[in-house]
C-alpha positions, 0 to 999 in steps of 0.5 A: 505528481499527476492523478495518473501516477497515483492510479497506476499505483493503485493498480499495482496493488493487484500485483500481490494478491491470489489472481482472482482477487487481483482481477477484482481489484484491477476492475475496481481500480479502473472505475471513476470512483476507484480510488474511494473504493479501493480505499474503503476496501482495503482495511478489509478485503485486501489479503496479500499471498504470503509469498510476497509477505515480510512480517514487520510485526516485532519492526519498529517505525524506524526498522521499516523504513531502513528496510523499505530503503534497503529493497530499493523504495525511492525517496517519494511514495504514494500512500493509499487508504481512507486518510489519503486523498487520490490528489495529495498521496504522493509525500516523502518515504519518511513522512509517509512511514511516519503517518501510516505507521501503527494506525492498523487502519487498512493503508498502503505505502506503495513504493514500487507499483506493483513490486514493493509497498507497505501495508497495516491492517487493524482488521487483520492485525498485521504490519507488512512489506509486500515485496514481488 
């Protein structure tokens, strides 16, 4: 897949926190270096509304991805984070289940731009779905 679709997925990432980080995130992936940024950032700034949170806490890898699956995630996601390069973030849902999960280090699975992800943080020690 193209670079463009992985920006317009890290875009959608401003789709789930309050409006005046989203703001923040969208300018910062609008930059050159955006990605890079946005990745950094993301283990410690990025603070979802709970509104759009399901707790994945007690979930198993396998639990995730049968419920990722049940709120419609396609077959092949964009991961973002530190572990992912912008080129190559596109993979299967399974895999990518499998190379985020338990890591808490600050990364995303976006399904659905800006509708539905995935997302751990060691810093905030929390697994969840974002779902808008």
């Amino acid at each position: 897949m193209a670079i463009d679709d992985a920006h317009t997925h890290l875009v959608g990432l401003a789709e789930f926190p309050d409006k005046g980080d989203a703001r923040r995130w969208r300018a910062l992936a609008g930059t050159k270096a955006g990605w890079r940024k946005c990745c950094a950032k993301l283990p410690h700034e990025f603070d979802p509304l709970p509104s759009f949170q399901i707790d994945c806490a007690k979930l198993n890898a396998d639990a995730v991805l049968a419920k990722l699956r049940e709120l419609g995630a396609p077959e092949t996601v964009c991961c973002v984070g530190d572990g992912f390069e912008e080129e190559d973030a596109f993979m299967p849902l399974d895999e990518a289940v499998d190379d985020v999960f338990g890591n808490l280090a600050g990364e995303l699975i976006s399904c659905v731009s800006g509708k539905l992800a995935y997302f751990e943080s060691g810093d905030q020690g929390v697994r969840m779905i974002l779902r808008k």
